[in-house]
C-alpha positions as CSV (number, residue, x, y, z in Angstrom):
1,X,-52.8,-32.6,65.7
2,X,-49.5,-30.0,67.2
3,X,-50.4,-26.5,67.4
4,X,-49.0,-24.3,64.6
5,X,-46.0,-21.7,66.9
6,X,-48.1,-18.7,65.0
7,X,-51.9,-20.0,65.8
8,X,-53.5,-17.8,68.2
9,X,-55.0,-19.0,71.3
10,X,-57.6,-17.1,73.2
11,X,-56.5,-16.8,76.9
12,X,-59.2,-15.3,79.0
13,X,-57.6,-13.8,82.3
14,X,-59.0,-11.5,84.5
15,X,-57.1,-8.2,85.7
16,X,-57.7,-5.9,88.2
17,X,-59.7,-2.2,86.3
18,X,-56.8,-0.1,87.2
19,X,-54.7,-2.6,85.0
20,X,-57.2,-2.7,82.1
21,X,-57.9,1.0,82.0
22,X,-53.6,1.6,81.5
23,X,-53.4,-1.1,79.2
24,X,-56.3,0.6,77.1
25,X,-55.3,4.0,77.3
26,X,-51.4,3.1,75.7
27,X,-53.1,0.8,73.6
28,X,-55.0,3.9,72.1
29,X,-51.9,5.9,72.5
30,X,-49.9,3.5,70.5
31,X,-52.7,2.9,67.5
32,X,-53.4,-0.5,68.9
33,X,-56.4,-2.7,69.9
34,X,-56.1,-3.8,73.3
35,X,-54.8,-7.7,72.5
36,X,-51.6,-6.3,70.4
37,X,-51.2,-4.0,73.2
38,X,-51.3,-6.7,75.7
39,X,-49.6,-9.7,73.6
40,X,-46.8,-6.5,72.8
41,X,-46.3,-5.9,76.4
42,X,-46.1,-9.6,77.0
43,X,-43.2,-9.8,74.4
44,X,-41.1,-6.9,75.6
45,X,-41.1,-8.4,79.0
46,X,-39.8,-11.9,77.9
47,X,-37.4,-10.2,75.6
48,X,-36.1,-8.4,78.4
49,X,-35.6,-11.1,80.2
50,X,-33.8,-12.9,77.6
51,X,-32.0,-9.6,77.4
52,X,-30.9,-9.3,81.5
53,X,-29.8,-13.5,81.4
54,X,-27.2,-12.1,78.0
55,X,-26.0,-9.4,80.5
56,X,-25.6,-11.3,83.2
57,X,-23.9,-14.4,81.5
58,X,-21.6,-12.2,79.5
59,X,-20.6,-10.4,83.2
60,X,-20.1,-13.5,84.9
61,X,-17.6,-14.8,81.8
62,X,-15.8,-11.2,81.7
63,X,-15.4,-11.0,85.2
64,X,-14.1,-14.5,85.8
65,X,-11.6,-14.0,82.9
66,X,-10.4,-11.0,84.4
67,X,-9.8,-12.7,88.0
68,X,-8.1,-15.5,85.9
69,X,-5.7,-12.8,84.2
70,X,-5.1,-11.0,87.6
71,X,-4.5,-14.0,89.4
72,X,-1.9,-15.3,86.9
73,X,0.1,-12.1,86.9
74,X,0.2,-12.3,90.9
75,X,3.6,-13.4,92.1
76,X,3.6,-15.9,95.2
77,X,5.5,-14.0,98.1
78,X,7.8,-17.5,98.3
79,X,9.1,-16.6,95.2
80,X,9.0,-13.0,95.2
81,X,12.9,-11.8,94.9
82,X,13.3,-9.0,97.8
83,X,16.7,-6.1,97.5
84,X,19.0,-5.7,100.2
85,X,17.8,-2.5,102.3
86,X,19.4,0.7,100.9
87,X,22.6,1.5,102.7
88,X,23.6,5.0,102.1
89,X,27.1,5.6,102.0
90,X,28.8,8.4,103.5
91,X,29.5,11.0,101.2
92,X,32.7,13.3,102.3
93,X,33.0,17.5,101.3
94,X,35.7,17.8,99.1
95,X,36.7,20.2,101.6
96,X,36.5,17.5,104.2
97,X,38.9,15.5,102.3
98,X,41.5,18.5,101.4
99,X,41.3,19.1,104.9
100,X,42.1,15.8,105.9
101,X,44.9,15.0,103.0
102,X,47.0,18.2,104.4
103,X,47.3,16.7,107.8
């Protein structure tokens, strides 16, 4: 017979003192007996988890759209259109000219 997805399972797992004292001080903290506390921390870490492979999938498709949108808008240099250098044309004094016309 297939397990029900809510029946509970005992799990017997040992932990190091340090561990068990933490987990039963926030479980007292948090108004819980020590399983919720433990099968509560166990949750949080796989939603987390599920939480950071979100992030990083949703990165990865914004960042690869971005270089997809920056790479279109590049120009190859082949076909980049380049202006003549800027001659500056000599400007004469009006002076200059009168000066010149009265010769």
């Amino acid at each position: 017979m297939a397990r029900k997805a809510t029946e509970l399972r005992p799990v017997m797992t040992r932990i190091p003192e340090r561990l068990r004292r933490r987990l039963e001080k926030e479980a007292a903290r948090n108004d819980r007996s020590m399983n919720s506390e433990i099968v509560r921390r166990l949750e949080q870490s796989f939603e987390r988890e599920d939480q950071e492979a979100v992030i990083k999938t949703t990165a990865v498709a914004t960042a690869t759209e971005v270089f997809s949108l920056w790479r279109h808008t590049l120009v190859p240099i082949s076909q980049r259109h380049t202006s003549p250098p800027h001659t500056e044309t000599k400007k004469t004094s009006k002076t200059a000219r009168v000066g010149s016309e009265k010769r």
